[in-house]
PDB file of N, CA, C and O in Angstrom:
ATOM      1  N   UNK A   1       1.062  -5.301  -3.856  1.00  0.00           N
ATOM      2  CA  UNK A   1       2.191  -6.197  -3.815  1.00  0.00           C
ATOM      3  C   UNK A   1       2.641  -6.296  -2.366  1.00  0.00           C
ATOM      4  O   UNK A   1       2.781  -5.294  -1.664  1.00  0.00           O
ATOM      5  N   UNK A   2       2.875  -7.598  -1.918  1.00  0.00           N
ATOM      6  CA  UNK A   2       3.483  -7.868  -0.479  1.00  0.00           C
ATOM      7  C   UNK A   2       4.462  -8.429  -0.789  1.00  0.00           C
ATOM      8  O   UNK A   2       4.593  -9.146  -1.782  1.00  0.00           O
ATOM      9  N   UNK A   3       5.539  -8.088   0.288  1.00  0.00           N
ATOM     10  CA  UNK A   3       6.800  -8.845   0.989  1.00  0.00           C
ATOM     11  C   UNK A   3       6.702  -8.588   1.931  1.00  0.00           C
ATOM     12  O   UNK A   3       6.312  -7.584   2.526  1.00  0.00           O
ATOM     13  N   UNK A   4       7.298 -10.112   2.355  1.00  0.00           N
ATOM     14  CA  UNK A   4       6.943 -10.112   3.609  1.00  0.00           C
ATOM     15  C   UNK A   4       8.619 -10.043   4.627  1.00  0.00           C
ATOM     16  O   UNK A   4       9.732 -10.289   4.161  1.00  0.00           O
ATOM     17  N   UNK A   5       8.472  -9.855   5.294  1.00  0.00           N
ATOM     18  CA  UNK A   5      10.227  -9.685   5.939  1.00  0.00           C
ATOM     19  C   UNK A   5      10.605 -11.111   6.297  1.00  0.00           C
ATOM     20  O   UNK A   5       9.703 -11.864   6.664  1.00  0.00           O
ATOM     21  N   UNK A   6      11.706 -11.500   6.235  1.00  0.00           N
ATOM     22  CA  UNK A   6      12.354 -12.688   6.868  1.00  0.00           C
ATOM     23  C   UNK A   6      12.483 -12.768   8.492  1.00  0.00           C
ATOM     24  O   UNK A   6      12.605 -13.806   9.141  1.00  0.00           O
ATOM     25  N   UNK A   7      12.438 -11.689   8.904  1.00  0.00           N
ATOM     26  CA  UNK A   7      11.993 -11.297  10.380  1.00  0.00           C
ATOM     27  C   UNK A   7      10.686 -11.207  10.840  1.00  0.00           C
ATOM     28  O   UNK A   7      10.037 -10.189  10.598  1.00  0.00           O
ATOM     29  N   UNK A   8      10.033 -12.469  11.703  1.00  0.00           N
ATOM     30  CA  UNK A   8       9.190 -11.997  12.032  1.00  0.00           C
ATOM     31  C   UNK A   8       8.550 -10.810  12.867  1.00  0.00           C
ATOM     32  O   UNK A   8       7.359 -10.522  12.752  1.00  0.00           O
ATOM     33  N   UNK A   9       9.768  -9.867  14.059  1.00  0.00           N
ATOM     34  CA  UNK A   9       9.681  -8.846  14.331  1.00  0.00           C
ATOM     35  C   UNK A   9      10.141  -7.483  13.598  1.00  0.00           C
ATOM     36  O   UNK A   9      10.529  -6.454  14.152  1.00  0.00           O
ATOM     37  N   UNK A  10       9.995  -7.745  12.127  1.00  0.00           N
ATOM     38  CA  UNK A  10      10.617  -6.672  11.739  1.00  0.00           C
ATOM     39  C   UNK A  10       9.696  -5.626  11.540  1.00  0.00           C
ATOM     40  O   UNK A  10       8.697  -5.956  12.179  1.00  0.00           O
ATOM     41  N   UNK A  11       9.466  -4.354  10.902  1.00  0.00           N
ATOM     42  CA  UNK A  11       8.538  -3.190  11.108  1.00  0.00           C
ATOM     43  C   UNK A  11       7.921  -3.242   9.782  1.00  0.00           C
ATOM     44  O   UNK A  11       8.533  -3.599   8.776  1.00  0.00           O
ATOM     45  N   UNK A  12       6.876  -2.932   9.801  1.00  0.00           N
ATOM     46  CA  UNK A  12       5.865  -2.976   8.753  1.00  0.00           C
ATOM     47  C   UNK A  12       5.904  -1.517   7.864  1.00  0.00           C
ATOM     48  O   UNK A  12       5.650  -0.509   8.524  1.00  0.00           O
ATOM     49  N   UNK A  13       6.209  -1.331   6.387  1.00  0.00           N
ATOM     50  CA  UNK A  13       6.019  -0.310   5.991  1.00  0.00           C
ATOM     51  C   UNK A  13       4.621  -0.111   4.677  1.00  0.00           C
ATOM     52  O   UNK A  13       4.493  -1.090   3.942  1.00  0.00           O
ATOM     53  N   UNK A  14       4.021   0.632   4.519  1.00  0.00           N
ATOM     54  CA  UNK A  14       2.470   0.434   4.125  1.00  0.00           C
ATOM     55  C   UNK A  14       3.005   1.605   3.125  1.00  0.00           C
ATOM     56  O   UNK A  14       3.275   2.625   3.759  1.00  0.00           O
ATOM     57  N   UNK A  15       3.227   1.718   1.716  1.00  0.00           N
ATOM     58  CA  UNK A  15       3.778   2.896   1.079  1.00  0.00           C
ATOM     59  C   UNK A  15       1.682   2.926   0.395  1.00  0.00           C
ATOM     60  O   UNK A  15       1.003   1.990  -0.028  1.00  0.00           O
ATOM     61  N   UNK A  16       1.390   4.101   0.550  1.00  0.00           N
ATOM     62  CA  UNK A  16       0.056   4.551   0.114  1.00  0.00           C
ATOM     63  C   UNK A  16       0.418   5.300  -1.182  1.00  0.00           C
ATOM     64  O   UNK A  16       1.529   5.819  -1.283  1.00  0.00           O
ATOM     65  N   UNK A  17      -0.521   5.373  -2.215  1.00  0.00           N
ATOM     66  CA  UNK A  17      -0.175   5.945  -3.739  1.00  0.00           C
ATOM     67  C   UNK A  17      -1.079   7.375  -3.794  1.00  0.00           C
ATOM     68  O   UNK A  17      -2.206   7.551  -3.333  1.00  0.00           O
ATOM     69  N   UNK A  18      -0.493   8.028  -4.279  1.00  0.00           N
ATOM     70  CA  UNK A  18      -0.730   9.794  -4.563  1.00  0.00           C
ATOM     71  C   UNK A  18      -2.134  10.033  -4.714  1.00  0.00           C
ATOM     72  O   UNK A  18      -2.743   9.003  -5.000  1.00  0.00           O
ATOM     73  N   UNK A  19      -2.847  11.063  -4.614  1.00  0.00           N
ATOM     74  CA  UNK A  19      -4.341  11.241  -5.253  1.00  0.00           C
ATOM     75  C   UNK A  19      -4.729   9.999  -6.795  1.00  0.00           C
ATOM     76  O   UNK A  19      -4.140   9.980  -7.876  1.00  0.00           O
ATOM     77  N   UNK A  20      -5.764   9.203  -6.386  1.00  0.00           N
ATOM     78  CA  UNK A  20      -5.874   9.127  -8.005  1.00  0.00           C
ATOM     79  C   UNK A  20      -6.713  10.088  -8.892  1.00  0.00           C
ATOM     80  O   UNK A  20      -6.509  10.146 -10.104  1.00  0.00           O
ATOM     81  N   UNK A  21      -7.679  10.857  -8.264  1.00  0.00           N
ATOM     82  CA  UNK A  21      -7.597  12.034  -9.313  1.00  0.00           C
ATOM     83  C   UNK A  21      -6.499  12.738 -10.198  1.00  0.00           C
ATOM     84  O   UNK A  21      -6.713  13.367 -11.234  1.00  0.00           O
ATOM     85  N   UNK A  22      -5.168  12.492  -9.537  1.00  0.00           N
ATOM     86  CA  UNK A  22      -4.333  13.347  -9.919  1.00  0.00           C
ATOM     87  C   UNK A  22      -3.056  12.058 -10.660  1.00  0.00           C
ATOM     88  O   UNK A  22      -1.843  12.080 -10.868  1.00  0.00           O
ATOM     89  N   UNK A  23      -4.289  10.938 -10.885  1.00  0.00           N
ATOM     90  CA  UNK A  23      -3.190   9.805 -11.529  1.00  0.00           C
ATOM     91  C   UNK A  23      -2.583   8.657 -11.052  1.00  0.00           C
ATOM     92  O   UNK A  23      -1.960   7.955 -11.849  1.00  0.00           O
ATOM     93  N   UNK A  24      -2.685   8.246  -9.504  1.00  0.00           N
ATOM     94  CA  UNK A  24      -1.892   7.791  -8.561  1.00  0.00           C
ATOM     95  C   UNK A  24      -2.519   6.358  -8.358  1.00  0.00           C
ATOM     96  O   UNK A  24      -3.707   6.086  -8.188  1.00  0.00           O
ATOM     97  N   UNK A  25      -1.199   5.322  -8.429  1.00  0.00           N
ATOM     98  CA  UNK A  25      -1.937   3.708  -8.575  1.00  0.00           C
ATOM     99  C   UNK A  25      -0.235   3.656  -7.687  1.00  0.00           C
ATOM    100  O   UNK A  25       0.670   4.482  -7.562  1.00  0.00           O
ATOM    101  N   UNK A  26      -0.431   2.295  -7.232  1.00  0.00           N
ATOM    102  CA  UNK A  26       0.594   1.600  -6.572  1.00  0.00           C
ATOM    103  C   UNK A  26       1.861   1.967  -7.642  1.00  0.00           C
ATOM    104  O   UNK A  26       3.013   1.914  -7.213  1.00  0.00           O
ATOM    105  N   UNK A  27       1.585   2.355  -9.110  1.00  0.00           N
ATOM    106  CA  UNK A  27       2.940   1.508  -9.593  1.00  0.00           C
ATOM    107  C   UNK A  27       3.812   3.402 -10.196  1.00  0.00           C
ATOM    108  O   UNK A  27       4.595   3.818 -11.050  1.00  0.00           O
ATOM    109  N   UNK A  28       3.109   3.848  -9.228  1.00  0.00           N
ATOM    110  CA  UNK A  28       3.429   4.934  -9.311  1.00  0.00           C
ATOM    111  C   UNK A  28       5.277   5.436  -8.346  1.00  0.00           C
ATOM    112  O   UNK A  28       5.615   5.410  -7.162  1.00  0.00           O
ATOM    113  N   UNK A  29       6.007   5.829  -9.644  1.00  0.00           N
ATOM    114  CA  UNK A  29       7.805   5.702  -9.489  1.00  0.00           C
ATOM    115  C   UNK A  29       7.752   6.114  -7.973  1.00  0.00           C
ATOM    116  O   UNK A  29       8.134   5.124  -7.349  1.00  0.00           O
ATOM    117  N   UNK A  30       7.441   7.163  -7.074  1.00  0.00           N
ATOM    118  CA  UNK A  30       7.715   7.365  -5.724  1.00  0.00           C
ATOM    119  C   UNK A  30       7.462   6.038  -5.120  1.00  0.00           C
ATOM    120  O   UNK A  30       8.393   5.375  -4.663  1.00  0.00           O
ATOM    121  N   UNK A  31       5.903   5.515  -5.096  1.00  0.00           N
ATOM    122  CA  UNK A  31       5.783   4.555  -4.196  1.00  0.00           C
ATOM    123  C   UNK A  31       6.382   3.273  -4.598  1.00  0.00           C
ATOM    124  O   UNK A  31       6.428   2.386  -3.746  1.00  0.00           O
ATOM    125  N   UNK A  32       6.927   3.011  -5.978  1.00  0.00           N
ATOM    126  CA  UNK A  32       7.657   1.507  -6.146  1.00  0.00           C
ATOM    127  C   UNK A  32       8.393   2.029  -5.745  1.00  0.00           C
ATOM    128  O   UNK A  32       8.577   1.136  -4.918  1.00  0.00           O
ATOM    129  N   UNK A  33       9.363   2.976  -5.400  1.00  0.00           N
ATOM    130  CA  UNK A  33      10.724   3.245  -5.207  1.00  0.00           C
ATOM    131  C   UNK A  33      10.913   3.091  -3.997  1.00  0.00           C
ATOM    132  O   UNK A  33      11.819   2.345  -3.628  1.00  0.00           O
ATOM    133  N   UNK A  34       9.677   4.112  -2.593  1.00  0.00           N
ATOM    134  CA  UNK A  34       9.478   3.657  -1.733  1.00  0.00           C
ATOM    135  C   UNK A  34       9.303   2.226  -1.152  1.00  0.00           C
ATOM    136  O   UNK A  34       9.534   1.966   0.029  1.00  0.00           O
ATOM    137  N   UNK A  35       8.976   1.527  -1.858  1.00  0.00           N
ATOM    138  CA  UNK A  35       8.564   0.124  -1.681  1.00  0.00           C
ATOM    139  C   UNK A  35      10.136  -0.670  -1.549  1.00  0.00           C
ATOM    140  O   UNK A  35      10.696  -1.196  -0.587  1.00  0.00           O
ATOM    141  N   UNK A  36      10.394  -0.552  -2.463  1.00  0.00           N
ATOM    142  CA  UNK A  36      11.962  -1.500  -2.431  1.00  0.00           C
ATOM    143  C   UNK A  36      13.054  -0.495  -1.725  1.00  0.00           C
ATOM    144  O   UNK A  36      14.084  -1.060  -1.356  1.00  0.00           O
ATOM    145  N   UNK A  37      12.985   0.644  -1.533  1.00  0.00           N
ATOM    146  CA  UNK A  37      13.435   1.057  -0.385  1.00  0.00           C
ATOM    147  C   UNK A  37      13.397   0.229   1.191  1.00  0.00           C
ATOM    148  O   UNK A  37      14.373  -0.247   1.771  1.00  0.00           O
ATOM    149  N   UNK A  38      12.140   0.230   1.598  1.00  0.00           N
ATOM    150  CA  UNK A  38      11.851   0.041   2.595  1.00  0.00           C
ATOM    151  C   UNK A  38      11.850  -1.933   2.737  1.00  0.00           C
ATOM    152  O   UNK A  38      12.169  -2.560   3.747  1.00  0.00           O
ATOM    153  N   UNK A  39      11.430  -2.479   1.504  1.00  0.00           N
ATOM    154  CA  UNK A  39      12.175  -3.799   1.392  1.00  0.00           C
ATOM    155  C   UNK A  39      13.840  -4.009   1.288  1.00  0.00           C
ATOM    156  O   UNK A  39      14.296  -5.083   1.679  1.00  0.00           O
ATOM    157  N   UNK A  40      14.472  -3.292   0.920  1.00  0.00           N
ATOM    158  CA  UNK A  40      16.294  -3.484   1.165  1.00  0.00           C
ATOM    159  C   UNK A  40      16.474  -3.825   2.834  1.00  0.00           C
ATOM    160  O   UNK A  40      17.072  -4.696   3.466  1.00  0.00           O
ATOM    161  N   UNK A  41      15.581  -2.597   3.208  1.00  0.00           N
ATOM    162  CA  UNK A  41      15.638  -2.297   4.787  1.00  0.00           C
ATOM    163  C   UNK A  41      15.183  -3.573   5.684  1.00  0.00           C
ATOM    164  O   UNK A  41      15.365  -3.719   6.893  1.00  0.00           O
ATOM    165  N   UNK A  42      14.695  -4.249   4.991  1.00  0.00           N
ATOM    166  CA  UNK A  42      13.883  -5.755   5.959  1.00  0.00           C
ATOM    167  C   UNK A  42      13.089  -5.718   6.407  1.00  0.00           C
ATOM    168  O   UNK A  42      12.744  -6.630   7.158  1.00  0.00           O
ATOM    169  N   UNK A  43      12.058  -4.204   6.112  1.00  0.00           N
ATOM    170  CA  UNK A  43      10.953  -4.291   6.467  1.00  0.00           C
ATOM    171  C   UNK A  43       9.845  -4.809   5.703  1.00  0.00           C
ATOM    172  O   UNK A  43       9.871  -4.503   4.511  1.00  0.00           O
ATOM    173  N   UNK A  44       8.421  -5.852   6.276  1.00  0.00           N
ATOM    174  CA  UNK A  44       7.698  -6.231   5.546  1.00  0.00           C
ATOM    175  C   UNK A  44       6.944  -5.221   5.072  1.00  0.00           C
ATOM    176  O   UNK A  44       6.413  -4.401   5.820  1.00  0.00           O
ATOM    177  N   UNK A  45       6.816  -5.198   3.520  1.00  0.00           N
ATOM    178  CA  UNK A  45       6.067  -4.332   2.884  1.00  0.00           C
ATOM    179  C   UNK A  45       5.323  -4.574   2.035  1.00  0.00           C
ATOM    180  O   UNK A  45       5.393  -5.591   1.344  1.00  0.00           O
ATOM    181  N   UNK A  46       4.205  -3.419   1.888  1.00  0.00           N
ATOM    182  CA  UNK A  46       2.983  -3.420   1.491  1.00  0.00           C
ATOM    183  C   UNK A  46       2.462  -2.272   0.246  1.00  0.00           C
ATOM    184  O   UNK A  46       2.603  -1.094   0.576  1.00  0.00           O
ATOM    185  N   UNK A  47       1.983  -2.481  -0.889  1.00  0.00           N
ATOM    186  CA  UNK A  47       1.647  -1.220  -1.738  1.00  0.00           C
ATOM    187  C   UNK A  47       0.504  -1.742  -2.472  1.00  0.00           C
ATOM    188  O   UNK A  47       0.741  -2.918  -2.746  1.00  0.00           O
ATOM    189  N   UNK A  48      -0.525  -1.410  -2.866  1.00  0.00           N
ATOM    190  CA  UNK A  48      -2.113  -1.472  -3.227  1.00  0.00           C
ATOM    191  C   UNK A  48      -2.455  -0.290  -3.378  1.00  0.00           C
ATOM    192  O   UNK A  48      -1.940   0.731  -2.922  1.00  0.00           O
ATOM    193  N   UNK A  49      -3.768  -0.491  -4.343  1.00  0.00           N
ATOM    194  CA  UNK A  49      -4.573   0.304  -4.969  1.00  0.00           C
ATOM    195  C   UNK A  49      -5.373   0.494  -4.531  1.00  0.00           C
ATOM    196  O   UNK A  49      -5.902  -0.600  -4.332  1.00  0.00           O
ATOM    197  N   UNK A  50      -6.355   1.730  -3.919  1.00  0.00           N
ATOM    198  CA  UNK A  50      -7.606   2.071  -3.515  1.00  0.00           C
ATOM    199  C   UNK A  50      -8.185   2.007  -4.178  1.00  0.00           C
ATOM    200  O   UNK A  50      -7.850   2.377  -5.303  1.00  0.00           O
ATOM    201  N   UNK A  51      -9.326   1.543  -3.955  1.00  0.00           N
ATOM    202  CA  UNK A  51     -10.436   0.963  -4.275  1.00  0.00           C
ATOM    203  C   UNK A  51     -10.899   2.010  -5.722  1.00  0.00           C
ATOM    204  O   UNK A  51     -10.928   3.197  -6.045  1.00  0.00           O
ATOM    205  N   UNK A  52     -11.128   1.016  -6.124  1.00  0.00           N
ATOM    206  CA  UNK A  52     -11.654   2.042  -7.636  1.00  0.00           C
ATOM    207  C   UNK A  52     -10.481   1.866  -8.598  1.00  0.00           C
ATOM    208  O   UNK A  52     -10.548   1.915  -9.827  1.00  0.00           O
ATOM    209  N   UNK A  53      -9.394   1.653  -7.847  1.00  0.00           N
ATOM    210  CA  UNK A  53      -8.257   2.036  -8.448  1.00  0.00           C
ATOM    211  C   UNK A  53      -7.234   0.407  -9.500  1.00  0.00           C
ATOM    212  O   UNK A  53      -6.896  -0.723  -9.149  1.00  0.00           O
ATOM    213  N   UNK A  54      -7.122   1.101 -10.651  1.00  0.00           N
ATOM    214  CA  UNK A  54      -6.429  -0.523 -11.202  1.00  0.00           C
ATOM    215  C   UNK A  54      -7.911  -1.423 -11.216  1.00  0.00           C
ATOM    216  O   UNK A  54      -9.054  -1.095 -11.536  1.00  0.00           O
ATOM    217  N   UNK A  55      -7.255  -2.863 -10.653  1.00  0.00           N
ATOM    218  CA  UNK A  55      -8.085  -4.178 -10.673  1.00  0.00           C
ATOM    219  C   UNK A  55      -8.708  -3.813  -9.655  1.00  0.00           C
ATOM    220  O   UNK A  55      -9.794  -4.389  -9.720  1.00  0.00           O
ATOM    221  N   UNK A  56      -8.660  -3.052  -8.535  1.00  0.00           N
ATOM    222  CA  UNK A  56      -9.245  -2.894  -7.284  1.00  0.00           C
ATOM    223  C   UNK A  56     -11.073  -2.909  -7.397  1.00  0.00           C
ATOM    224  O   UNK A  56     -11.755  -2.467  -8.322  1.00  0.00           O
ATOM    225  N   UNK A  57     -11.383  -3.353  -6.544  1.00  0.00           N
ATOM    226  CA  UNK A  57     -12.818  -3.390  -6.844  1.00  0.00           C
ATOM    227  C   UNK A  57     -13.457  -2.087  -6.181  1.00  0.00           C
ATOM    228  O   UNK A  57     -12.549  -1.578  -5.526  1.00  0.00           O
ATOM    229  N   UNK A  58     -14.579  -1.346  -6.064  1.00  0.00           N
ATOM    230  CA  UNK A  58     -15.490   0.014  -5.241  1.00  0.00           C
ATOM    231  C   UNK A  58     -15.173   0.668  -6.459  1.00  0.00           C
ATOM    232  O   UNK A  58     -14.978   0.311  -7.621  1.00  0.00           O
ATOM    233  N   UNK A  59     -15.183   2.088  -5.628  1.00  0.00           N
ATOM    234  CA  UNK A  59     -15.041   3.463  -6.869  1.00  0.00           C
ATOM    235  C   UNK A  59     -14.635   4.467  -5.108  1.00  0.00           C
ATOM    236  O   UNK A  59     -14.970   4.372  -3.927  1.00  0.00           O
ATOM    237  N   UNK A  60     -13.783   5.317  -5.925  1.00  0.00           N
ATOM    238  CA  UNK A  60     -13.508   6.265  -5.296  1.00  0.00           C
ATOM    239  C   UNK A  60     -14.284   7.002  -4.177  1.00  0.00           C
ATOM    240  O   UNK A  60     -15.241   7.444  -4.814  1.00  0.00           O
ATOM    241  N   UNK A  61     -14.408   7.296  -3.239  1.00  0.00           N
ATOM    242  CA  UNK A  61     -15.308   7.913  -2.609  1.00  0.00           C
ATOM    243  C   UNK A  61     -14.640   9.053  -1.623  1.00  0.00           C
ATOM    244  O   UNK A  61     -14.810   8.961  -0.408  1.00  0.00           O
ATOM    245  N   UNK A  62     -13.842  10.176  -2.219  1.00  0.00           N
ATOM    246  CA  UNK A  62     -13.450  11.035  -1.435  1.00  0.00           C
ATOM    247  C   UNK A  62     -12.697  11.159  -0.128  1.00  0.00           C
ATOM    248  O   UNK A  62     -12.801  12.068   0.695  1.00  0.00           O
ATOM    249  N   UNK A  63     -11.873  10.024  -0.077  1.00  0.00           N
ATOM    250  CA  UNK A  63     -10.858   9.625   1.445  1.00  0.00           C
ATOM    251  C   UNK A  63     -11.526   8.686   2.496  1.00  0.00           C
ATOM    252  O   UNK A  63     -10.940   7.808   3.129  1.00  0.00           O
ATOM    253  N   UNK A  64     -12.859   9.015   2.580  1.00  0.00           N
ATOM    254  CA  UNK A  64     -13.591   7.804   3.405  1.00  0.00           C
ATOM    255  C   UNK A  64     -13.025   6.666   3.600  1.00  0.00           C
ATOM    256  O   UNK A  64     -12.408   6.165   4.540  1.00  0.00           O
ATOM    257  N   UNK A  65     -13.505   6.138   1.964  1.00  0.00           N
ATOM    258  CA  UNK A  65     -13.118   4.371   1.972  1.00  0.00           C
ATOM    259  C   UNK A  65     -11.619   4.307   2.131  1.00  0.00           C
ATOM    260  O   UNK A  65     -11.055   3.444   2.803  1.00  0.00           O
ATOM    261  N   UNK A  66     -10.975   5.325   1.438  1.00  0.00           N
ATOM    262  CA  UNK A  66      -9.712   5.271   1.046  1.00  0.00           C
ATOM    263  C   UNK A  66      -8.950   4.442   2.995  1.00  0.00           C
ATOM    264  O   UNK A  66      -8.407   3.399   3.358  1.00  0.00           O
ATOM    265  N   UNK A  67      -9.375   5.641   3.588  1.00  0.00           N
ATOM    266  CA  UNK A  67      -8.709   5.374   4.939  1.00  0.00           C
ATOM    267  C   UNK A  67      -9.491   4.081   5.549  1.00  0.00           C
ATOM    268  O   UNK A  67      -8.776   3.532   6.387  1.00  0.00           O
ATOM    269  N   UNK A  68     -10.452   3.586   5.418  1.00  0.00           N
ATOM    270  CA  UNK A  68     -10.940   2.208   5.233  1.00  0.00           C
ATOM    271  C   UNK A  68      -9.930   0.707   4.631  1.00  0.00           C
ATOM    272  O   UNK A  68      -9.724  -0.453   4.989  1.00  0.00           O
ATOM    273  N   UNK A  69      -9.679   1.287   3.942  1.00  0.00           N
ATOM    274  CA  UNK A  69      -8.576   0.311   2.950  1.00  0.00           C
ATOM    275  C   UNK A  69      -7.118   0.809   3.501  1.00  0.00           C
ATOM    276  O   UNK A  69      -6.133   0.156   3.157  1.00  0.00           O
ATOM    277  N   UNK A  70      -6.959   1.913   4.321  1.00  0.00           N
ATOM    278  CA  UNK A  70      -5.750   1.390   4.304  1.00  0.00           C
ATOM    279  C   UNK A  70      -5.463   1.001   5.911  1.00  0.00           C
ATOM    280  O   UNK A  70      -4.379   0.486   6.185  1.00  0.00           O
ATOM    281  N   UNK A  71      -6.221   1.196   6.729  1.00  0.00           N
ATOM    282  CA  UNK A  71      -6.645  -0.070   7.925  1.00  0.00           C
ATOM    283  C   UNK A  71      -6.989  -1.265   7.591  1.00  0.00           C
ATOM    284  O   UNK A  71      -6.521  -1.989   8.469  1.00  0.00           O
ATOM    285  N   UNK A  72      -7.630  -2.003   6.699  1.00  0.00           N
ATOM    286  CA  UNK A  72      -8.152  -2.818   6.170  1.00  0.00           C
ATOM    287  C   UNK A  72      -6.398  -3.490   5.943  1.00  0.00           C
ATOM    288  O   UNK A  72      -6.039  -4.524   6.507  1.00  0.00           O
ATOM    289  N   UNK A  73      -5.550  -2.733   5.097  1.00  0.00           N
ATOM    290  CA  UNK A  73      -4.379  -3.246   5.079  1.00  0.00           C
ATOM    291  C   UNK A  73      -3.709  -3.790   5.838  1.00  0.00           C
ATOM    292  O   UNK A  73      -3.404  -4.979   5.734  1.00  0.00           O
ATOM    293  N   UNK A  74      -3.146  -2.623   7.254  1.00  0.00           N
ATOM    294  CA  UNK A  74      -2.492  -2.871   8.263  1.00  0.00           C
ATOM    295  C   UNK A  74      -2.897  -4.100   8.765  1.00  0.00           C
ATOM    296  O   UNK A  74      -2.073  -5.007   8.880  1.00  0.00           O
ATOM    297  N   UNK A  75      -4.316  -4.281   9.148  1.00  0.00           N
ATOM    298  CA  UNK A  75      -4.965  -5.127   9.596  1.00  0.00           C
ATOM    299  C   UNK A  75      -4.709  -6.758   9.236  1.00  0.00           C
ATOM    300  O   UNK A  75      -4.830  -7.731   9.981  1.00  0.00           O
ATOM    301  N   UNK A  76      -4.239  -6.680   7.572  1.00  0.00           N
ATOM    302  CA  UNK A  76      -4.408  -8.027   6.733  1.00  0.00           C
ATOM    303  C   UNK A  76      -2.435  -8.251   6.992  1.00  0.00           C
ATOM    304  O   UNK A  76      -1.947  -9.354   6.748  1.00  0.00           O
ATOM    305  N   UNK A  77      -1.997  -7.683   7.230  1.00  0.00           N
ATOM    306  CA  UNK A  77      -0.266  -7.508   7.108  1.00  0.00           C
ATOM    307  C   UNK A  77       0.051  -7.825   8.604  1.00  0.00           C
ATOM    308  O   UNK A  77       1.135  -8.334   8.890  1.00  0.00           O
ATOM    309  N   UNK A  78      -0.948  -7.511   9.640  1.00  0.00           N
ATOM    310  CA  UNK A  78      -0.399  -8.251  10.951  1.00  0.00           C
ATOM    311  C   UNK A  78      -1.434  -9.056  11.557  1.00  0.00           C
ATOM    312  O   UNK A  78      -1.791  -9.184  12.729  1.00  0.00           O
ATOM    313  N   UNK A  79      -1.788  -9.515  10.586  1.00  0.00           N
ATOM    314  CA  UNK A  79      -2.437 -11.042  11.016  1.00  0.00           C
ATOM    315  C   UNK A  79      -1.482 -12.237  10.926  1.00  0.00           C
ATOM    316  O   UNK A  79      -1.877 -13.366  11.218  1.00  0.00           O
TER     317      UNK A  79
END
């Protein structure tokens, strides 16, 4: 899920979701909570599923891809 800030200089916050071995998808209560936290704040924000994860397309691969995807993010959020 994106929002985007009404500021175009405002700060980017990227909330990442818990192990999913251990259960962890975007819609997980810390990181939605985090999320509209950091949206009250006016920052543009960002929360997704690693790969494997939900609708996400790959499969898990032990933090590799994970940190792949979440550059892959930053990357797509300040374009």
């Amino acid at each position: 899920r994106y929002q985007p800030s009404k500021e175009k200089s405002a700060p980017i916050a990227i909330v990442l979701h818990p192990h999913p071995q251990f259960g962890g998808t975007m819609n997980n209560k810390i990181v939605y909570d985090l999320f509209y936290m950091f949206q009250k704040r006016d920052f543009t924000t960002l929360r997704f599923n690693f790969r494997g994860i939900g609708r996400s397309q790959g499969e898990f691969d032990h933090g590799t891809g994970e940190l792949s995807d979440a550059a892959a993010a930053l990357d797509w959020v300040q374009s």
